[in-house]
VEXTITI-38528 format. One record per residue (C-alpha): residue in one letter; residue number from 1; x, y, z. Coordinates in steps of 0.5 Angstrom, whole numbers. Layout:
BEGIN
<node res="A" n="NUM" xx="X" yy="Y" zz="Z"/>
...
END
This chain:
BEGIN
<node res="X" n="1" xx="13" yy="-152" zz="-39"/>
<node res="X" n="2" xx="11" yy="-150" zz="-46"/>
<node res="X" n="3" xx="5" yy="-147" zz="-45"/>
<node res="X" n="4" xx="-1" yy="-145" zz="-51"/>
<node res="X" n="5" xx="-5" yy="-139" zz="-49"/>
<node res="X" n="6" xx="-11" yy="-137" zz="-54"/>
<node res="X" n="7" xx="-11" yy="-131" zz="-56"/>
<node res="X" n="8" xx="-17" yy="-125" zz="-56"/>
<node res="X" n="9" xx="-20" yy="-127" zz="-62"/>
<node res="X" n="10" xx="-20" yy="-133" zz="-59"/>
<node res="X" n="11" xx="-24" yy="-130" zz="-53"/>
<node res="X" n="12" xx="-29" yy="-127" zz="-59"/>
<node res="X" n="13" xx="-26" yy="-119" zz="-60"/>
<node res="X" n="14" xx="-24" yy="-118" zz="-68"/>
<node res="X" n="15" xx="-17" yy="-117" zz="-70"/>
<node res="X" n="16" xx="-19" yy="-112" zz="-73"/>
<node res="X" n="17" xx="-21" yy="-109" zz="-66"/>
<node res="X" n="18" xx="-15" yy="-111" zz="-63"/>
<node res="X" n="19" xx="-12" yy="-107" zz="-59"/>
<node res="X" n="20" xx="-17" yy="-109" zz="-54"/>
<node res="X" n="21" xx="-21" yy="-104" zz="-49"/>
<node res="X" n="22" xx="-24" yy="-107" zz="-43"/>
<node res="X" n="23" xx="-28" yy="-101" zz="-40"/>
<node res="X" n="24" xx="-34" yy="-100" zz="-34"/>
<node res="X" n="25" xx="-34" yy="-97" zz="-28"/>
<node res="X" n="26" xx="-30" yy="-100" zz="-22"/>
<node res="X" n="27" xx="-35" yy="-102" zz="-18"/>
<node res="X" n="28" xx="-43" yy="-103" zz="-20"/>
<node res="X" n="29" xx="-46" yy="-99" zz="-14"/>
<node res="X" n="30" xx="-54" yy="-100" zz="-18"/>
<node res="X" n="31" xx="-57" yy="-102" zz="-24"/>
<node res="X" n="32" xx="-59" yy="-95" zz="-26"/>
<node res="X" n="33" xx="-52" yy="-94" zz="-27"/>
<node res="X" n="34" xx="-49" yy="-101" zz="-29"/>
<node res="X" n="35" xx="-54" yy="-100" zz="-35"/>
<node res="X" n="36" xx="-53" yy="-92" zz="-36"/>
<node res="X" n="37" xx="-45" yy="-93" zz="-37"/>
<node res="X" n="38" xx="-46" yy="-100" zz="-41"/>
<node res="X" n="39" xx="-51" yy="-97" zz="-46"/>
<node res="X" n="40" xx="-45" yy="-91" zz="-47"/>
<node res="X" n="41" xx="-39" yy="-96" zz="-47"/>
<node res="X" n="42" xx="-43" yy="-100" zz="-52"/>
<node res="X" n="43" xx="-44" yy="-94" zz="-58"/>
<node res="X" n="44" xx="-35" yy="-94" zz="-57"/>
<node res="X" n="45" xx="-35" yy="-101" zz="-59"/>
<node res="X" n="46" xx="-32" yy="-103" zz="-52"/>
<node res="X" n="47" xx="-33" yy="-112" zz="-52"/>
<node res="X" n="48" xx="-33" yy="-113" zz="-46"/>
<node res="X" n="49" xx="-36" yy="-109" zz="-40"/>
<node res="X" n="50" xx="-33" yy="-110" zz="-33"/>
<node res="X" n="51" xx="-35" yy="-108" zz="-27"/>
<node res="X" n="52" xx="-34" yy="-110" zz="-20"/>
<node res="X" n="53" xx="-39" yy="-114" zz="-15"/>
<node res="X" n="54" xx="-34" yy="-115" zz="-10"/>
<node res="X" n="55" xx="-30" yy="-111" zz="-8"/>
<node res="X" n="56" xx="-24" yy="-113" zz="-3"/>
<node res="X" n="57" xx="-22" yy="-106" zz="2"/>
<node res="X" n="58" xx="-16" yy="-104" zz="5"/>
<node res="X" n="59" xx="-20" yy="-102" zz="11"/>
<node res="X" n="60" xx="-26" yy="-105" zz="14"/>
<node res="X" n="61" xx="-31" yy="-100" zz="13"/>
<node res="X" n="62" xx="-31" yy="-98" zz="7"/>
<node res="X" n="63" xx="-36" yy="-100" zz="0"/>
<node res="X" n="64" xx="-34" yy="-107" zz="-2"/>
<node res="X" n="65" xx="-39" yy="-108" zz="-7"/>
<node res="X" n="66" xx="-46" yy="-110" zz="-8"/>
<node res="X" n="67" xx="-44" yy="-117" zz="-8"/>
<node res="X" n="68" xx="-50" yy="-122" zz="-11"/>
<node res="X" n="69" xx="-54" yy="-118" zz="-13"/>
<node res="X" n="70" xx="-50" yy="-115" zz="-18"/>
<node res="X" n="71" xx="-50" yy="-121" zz="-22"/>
<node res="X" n="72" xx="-57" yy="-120" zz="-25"/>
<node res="X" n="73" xx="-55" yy="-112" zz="-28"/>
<node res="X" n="74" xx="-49" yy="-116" zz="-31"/>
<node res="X" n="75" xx="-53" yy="-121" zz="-36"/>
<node res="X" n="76" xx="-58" yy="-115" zz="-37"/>
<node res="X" n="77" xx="-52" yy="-111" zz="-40"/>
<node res="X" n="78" xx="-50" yy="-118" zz="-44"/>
<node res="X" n="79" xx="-58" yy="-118" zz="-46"/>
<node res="X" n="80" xx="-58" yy="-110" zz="-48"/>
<node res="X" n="81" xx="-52" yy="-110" zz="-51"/>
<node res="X" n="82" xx="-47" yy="-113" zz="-56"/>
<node res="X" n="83" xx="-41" yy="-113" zz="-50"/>
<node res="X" n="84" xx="-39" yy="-120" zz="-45"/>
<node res="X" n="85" xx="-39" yy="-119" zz="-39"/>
<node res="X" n="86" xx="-33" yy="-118" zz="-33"/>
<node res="X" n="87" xx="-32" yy="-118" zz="-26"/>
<node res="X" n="88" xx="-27" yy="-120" zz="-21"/>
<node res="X" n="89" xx="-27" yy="-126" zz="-16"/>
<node res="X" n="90" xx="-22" yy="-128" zz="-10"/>
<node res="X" n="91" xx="-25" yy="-134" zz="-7"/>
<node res="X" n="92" xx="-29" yy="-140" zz="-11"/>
<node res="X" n="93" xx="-35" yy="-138" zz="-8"/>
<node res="X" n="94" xx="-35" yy="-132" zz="-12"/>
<node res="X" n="95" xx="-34" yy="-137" zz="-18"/>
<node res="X" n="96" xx="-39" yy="-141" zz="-17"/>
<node res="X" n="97" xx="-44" yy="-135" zz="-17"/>
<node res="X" n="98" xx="-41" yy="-132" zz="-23"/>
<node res="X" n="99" xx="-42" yy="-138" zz="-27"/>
<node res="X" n="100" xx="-48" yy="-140" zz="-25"/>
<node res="X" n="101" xx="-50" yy="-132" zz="-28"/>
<node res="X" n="102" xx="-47" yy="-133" zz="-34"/>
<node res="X" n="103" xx="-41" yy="-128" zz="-34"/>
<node res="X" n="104" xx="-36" yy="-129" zz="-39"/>
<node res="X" n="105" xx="-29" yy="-126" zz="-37"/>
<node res="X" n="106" xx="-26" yy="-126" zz="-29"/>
<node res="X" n="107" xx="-21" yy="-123" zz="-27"/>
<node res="X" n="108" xx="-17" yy="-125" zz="-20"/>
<node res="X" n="109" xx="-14" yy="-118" zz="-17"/>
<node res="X" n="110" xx="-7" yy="-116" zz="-14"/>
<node res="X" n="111" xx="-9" yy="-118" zz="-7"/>
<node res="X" n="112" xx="-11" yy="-125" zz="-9"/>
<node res="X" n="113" xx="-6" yy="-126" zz="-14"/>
<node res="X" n="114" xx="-1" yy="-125" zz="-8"/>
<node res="X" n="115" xx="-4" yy="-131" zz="-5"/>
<node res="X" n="116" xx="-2" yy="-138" zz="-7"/>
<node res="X" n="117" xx="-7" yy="-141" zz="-3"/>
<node res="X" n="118" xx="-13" yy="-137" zz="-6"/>
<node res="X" n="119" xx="-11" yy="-137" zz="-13"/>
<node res="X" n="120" xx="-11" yy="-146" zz="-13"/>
<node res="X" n="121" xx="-18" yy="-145" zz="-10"/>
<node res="X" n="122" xx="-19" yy="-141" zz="-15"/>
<node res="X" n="123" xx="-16" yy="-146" zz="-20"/>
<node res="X" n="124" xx="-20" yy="-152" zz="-18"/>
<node res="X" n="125" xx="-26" yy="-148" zz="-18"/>
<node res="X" n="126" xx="-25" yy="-147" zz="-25"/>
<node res="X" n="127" xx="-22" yy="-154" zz="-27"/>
<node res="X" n="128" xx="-25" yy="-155" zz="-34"/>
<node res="X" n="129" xx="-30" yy="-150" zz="-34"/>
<node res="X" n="130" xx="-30" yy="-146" zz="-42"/>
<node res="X" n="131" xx="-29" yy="-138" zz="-39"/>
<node res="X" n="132" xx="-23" yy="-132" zz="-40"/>
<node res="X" n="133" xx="-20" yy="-131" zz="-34"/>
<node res="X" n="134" xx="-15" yy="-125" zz="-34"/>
<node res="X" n="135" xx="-10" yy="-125" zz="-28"/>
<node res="X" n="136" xx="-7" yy="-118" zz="-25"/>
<node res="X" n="137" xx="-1" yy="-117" zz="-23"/>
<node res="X" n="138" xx="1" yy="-119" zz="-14"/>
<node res="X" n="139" xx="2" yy="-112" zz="-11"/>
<node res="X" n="140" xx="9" yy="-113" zz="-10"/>
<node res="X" n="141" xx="14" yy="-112" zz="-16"/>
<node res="X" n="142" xx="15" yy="-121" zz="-15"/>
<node res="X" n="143" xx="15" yy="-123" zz="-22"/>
<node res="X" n="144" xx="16" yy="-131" zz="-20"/>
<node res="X" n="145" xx="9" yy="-131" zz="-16"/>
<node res="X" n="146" xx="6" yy="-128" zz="-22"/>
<node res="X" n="147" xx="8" yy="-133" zz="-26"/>
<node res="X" n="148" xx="5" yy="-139" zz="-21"/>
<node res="X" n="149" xx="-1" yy="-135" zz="-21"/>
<node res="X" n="150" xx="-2" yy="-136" zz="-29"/>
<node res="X" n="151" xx="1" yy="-143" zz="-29"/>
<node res="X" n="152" xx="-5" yy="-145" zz="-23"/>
<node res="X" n="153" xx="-10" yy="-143" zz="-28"/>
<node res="X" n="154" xx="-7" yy="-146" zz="-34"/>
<node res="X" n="155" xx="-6" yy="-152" zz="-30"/>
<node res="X" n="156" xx="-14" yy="-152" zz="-29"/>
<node res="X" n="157" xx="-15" yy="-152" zz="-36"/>
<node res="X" n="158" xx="-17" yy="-145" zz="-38"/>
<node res="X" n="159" xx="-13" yy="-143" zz="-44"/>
<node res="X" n="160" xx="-17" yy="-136" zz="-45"/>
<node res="X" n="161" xx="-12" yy="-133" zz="-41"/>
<node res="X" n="162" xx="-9" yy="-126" zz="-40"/>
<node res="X" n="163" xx="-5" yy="-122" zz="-36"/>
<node res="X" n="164" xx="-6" yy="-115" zz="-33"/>
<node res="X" n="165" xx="-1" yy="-110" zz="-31"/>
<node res="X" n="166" xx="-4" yy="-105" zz="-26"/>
<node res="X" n="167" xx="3" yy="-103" zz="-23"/>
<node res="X" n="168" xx="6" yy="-104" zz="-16"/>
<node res="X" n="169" xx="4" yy="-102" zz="-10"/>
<node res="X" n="170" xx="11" yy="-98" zz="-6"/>
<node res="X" n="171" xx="12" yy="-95" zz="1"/>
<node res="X" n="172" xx="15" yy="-88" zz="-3"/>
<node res="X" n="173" xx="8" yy="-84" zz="-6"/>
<node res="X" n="174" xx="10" yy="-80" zz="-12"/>
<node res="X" n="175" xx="6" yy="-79" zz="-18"/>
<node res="X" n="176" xx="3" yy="-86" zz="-19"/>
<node res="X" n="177" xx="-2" yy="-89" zz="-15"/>
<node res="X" n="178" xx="3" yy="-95" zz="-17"/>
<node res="X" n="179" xx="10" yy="-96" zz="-19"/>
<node res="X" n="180" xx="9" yy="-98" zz="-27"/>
<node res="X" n="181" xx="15" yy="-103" zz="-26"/>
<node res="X" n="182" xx="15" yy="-104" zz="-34"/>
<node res="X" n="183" xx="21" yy="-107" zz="-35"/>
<node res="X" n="184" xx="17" yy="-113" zz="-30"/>
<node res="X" n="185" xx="11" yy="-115" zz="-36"/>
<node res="X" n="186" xx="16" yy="-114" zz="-40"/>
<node res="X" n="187" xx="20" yy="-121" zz="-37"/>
<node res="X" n="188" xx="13" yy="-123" zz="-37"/>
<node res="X" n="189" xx="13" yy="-123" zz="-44"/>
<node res="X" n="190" xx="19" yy="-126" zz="-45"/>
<node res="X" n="191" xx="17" yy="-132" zz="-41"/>
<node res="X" n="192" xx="11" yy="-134" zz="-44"/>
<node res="X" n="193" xx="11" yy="-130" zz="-51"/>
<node res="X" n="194" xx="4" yy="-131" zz="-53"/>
<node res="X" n="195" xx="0" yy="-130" zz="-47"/>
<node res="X" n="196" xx="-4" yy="-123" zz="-48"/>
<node res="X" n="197" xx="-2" yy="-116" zz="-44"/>
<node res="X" n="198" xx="-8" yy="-112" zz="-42"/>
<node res="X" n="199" xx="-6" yy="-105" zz="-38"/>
<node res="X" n="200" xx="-9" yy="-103" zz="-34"/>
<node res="X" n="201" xx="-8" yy="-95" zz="-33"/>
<node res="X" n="202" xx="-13" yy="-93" zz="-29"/>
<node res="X" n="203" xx="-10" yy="-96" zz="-22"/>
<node res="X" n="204" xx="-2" yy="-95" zz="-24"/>
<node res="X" n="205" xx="-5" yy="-87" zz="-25"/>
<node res="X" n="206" xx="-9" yy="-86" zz="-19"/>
<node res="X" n="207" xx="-12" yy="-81" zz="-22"/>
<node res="X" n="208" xx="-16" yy="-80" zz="-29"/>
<node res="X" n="209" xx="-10" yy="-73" zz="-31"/>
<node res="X" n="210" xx="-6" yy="-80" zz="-32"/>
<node res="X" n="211" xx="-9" yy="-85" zz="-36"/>
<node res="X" n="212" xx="-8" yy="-83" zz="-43"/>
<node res="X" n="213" xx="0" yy="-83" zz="-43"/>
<node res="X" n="214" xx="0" yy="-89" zz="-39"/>
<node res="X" n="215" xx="-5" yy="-92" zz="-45"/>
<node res="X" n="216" xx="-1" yy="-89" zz="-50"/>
<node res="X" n="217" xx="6" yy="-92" zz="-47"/>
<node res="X" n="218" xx="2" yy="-99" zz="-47"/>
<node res="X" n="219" xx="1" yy="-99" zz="-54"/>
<node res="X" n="220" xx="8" yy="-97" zz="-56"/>
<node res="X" n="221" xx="10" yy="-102" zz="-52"/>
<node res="X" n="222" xx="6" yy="-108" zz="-56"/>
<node res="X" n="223" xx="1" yy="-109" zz="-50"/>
<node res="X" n="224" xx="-5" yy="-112" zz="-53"/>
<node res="X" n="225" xx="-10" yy="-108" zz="-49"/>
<node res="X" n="226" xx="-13" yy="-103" zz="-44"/>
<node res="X" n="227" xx="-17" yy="-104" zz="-37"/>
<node res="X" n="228" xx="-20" yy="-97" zz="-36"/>
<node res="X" n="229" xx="-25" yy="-96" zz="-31"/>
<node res="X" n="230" xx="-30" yy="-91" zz="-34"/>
<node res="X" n="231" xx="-37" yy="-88" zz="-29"/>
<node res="X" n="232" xx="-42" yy="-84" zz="-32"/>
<node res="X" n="233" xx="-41" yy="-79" zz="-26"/>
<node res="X" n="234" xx="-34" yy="-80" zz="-24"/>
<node res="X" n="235" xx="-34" yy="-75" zz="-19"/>
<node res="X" n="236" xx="-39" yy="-79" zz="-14"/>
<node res="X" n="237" xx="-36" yy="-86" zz="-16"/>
<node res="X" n="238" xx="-37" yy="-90" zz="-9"/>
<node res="X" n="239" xx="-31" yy="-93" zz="-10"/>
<node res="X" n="240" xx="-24" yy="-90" zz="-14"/>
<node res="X" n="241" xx="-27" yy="-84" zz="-16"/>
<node res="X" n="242" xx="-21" yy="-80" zz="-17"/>
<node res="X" n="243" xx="-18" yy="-85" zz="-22"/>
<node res="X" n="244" xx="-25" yy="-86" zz="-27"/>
<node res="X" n="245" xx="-27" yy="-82" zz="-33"/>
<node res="X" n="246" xx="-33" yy="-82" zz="-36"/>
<node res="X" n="247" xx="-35" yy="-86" zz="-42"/>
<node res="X" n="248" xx="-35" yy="-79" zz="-47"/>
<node res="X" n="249" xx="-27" yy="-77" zz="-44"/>
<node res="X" n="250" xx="-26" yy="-86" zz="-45"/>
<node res="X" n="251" xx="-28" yy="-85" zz="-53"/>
<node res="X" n="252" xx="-24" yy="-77" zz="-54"/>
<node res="X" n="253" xx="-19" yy="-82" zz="-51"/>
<node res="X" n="254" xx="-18" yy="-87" zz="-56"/>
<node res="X" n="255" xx="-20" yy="-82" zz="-61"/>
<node res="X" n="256" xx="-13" yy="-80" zz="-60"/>
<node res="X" n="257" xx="-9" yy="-86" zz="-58"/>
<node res="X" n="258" xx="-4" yy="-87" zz="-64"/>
<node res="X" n="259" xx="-3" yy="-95" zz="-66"/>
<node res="X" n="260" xx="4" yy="-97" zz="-69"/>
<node res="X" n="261" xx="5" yy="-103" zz="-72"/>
<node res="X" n="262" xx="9" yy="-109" zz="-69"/>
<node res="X" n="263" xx="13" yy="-110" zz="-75"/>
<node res="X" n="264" xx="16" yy="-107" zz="-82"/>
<node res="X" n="265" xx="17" yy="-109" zz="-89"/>
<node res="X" n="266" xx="21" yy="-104" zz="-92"/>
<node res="X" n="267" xx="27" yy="-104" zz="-93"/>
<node res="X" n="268" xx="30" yy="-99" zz="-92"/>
<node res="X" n="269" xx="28" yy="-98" zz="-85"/>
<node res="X" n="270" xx="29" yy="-106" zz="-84"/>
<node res="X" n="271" xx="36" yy="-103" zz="-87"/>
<node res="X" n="272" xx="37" yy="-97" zz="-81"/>
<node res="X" n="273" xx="35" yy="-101" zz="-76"/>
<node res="X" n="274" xx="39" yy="-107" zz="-76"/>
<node res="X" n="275" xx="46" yy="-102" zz="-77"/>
<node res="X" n="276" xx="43" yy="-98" zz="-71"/>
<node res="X" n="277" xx="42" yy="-105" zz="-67"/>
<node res="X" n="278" xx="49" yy="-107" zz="-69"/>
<node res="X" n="279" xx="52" yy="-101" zz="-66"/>
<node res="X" n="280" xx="48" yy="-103" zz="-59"/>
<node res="X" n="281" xx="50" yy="-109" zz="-60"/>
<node res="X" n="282" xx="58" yy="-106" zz="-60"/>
<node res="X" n="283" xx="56" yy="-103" zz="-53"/>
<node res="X" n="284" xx="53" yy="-108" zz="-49"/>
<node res="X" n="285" xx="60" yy="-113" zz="-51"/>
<node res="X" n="286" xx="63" yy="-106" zz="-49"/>
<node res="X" n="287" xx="59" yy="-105" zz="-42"/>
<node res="X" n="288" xx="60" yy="-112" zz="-41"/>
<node res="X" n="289" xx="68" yy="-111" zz="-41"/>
<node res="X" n="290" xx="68" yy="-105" zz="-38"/>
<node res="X" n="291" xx="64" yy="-108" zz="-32"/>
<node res="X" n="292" xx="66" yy="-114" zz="-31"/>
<node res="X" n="293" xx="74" yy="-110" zz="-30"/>
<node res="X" n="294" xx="71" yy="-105" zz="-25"/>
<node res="X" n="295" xx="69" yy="-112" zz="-21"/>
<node res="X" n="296" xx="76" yy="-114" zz="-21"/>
<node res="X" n="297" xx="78" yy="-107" zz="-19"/>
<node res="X" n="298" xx="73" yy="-108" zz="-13"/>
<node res="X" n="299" xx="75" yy="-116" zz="-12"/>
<node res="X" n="300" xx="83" yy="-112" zz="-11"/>
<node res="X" n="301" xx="79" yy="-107" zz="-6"/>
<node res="X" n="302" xx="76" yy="-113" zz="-2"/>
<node res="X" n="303" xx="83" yy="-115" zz="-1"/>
<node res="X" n="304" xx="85" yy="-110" zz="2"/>
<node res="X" n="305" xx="79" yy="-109" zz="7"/>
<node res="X" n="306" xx="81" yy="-116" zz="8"/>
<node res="X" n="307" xx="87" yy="-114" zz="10"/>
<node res="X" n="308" xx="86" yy="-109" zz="14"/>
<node res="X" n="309" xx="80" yy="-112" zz="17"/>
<node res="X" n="310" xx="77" yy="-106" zz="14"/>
<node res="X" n="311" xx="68" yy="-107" zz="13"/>
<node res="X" n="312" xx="66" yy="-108" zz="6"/>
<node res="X" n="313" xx="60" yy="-102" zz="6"/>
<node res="X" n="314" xx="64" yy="-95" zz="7"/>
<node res="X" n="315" xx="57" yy="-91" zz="7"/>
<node res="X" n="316" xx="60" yy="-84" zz="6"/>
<node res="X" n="317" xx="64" yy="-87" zz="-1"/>
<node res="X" n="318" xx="57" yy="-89" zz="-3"/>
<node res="X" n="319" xx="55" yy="-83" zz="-2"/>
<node res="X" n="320" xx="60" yy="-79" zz="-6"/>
<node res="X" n="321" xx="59" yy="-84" zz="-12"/>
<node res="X" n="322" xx="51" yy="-84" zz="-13"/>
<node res="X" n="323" xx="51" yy="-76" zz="-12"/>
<node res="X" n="324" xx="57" yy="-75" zz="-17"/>
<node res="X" n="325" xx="54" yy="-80" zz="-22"/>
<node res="X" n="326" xx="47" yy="-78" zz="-22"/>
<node res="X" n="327" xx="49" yy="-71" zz="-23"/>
<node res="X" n="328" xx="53" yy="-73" zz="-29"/>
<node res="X" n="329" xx="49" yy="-78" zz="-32"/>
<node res="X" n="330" xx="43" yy="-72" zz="-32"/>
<node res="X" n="331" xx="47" yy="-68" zz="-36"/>
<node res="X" n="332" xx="48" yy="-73" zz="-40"/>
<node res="X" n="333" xx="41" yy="-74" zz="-42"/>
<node res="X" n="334" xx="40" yy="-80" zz="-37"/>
<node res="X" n="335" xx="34" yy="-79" zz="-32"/>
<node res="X" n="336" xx="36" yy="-80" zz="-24"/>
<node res="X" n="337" xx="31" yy="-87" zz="-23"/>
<node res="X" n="338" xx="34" yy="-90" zz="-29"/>
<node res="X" n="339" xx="42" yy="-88" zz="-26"/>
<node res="X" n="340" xx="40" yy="-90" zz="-18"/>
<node res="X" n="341" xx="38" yy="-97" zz="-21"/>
<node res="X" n="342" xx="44" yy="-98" zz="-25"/>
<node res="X" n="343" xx="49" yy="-96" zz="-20"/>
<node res="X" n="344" xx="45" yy="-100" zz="-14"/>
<node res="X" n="345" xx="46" yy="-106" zz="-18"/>
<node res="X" n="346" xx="53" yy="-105" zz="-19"/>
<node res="X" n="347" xx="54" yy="-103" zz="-13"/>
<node res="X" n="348" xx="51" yy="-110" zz="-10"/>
<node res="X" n="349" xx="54" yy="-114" zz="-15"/>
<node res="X" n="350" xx="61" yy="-110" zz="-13"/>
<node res="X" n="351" xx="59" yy="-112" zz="-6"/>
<node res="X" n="352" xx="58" yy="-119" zz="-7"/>
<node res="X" n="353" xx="65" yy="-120" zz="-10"/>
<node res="X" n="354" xx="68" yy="-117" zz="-4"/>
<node res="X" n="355" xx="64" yy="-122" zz="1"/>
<node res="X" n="356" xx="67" yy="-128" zz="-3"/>
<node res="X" n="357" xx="74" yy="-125" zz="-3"/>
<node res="X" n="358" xx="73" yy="-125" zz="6"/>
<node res="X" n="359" xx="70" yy="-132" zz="6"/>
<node res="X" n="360" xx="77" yy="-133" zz="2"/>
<node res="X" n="361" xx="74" yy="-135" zz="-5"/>
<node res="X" n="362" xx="78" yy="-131" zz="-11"/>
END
């Protein structure tokens, strides 16, 4: 299905402020401090103010947001300020109250983009009503179910819609709160090109020391923008402390942030590139020759297994080879994550020629 998304300007943000910044705290905790932190987004040029009346929690207990009464601080911040408003739903209740209060933008979270059903009741609540709506990322790295969450919204009639790339939750905790996953919005993208990519730092980081890397690799990656959450006083955030800064630390930071062009009209760089491309292009077809003989080489192994009624996994030979090649592709400028991707899906393919070989194919 060919789909038409409008783009930002469409939404009311100028081209010439595109990258765009979404930005407020995580959670609007009072009307005090919704006011405090829109007034200060609002001198940085932010266009849209997001803040979260509804908080949806791992654990019972914990601060799940404000709820309604948060409403009426979010049409004050679009009264006193030049900025929109945003915030999140998970249920068509949530819509309803958001449209009844005039908010402009809703986004759908991780948790609810997950669930097929809550993103159809969304849908149907939303069925031709003019509203923006960004759609994070499922909490798992599936970018199937993704896609179907921005084709239910499509389907209801909203064309204002973008795609929020918060990372990927993962059972292996190392530096990010979530796994960035970037090659996944790439794929994204490539299936639906003109749809808008916003991203969201704040939560792949999971703390604030994080964030400007992450904002400086969207950008070069052509993200359209960034959804950062930014608290006049961080530290004493009811939610996601750790992973806010202040509105003063947001405007240090897009000071810095370096934005590159899409494209180049010289020529001599247009020249360059294209020679350079063309020798990758060489080393594809030659990895792909080169591969597709290992797997030759891996069907006459399966023979012999076969033979010998040999199992197709021999851990300590798997063993050998990711330790071997790792430590050789490190010393070669390859990063250890990028060589263990590699090789797991080589070794998978290699397995997948072995098994048709004992069903008695090849």
């Amino acid at each position: 299905m060919k789909m038409n998304f409008a783009t930002l300007t469409e939404w009311g943000i100028p081209e010439s402020e595109c990258p765009a910044v979404f930005a407020g705290p995580c959670s609007a905790e009072t009307e005090e401090q919704v006011m405090q932190a829109a007034l200060a987004l609002d001198k940085l040029n932010v266009r849209i103010f997001r803040a979260g009346i509804w908080k949806p929690r791992t654990r019972p207990g914990a601060f799940e947001g404000v709820g309604d009464i948060g409403l009426p601080w979010l049409k004050r911040v679009k009264e006193e300020t030049s900025m929109k408003v945003a915030t999140e739903v998970a249920s068509a209740a949530h819509v309803n109250q958001v449209l009844k209060n005039s908010i402009d933008v809703l986004w759908i979270g991780a948790r609810t983009s997950a669930n097929p059903f809550l993103v159809q009741e969304i849908a149907d609540a939303l069925h031709g009503r003019d509203v923006a709506v960004m759609i994070k990322n499922p909490i798992n790295p599936d970018l199937g179910l993704w896609m179907g969450a921005i084709e239910r919204i499509y389907k209801a009639g909203i064309r204002k819609i973008a795609a929020i790339h918060r990372g990927f939750s993962s059972y292996t905790k190392n530096r990010f709160r979530n796994q960035p996953e970037w090659q996944l919005p790439v794929d994204l993208k490539r299936q639906f090109p003109d749809l808008p990519l916003i991203n969201d730092p704040s939560h792949i980081a999971g703390k604030r020391e994080l964030i400007f890397d992450l904002c400086q690799k969207a950008l070069d990656l052509n993200y359209d923008g960034l959804f950062i959450e930014s608290h006049v006083d961080p530290d004493k955030a009811w939610s996601d402390a750790r992973q806010q800064i202040t509105p003063e630390q947001l405007g240090d930071m897009l000071n810095k942030l370096v934005l590159r062009k899409a494209q180049s009209l010289d020529e001599v760089f247009l020249h360059s590139i294209e020679e350079l491309r063309a020798k990758i292009d060489k080393y594809d077809q030659d990895l792909i020759a080169l591969l597709s003989e290992r797997m030759l080489v891996a069907q006459t192994i399966g023979k012999y297994k076969k033979l010998h009624n040999i199992t197709i996994l021999q851990q300590d030979r798997w063993n050998q080879i990711m330790t071997k090649n790792i430590t050789q592709g490190e010393q070669n400028g390859l990063s250890a994550d990028f060589l263990t991707h590699v090789f797991k899906s080589i070794h998978e393919e290699s397995i997948n020629h072995q098994t048709q070989v004992m069903k008695g194919g090849y």
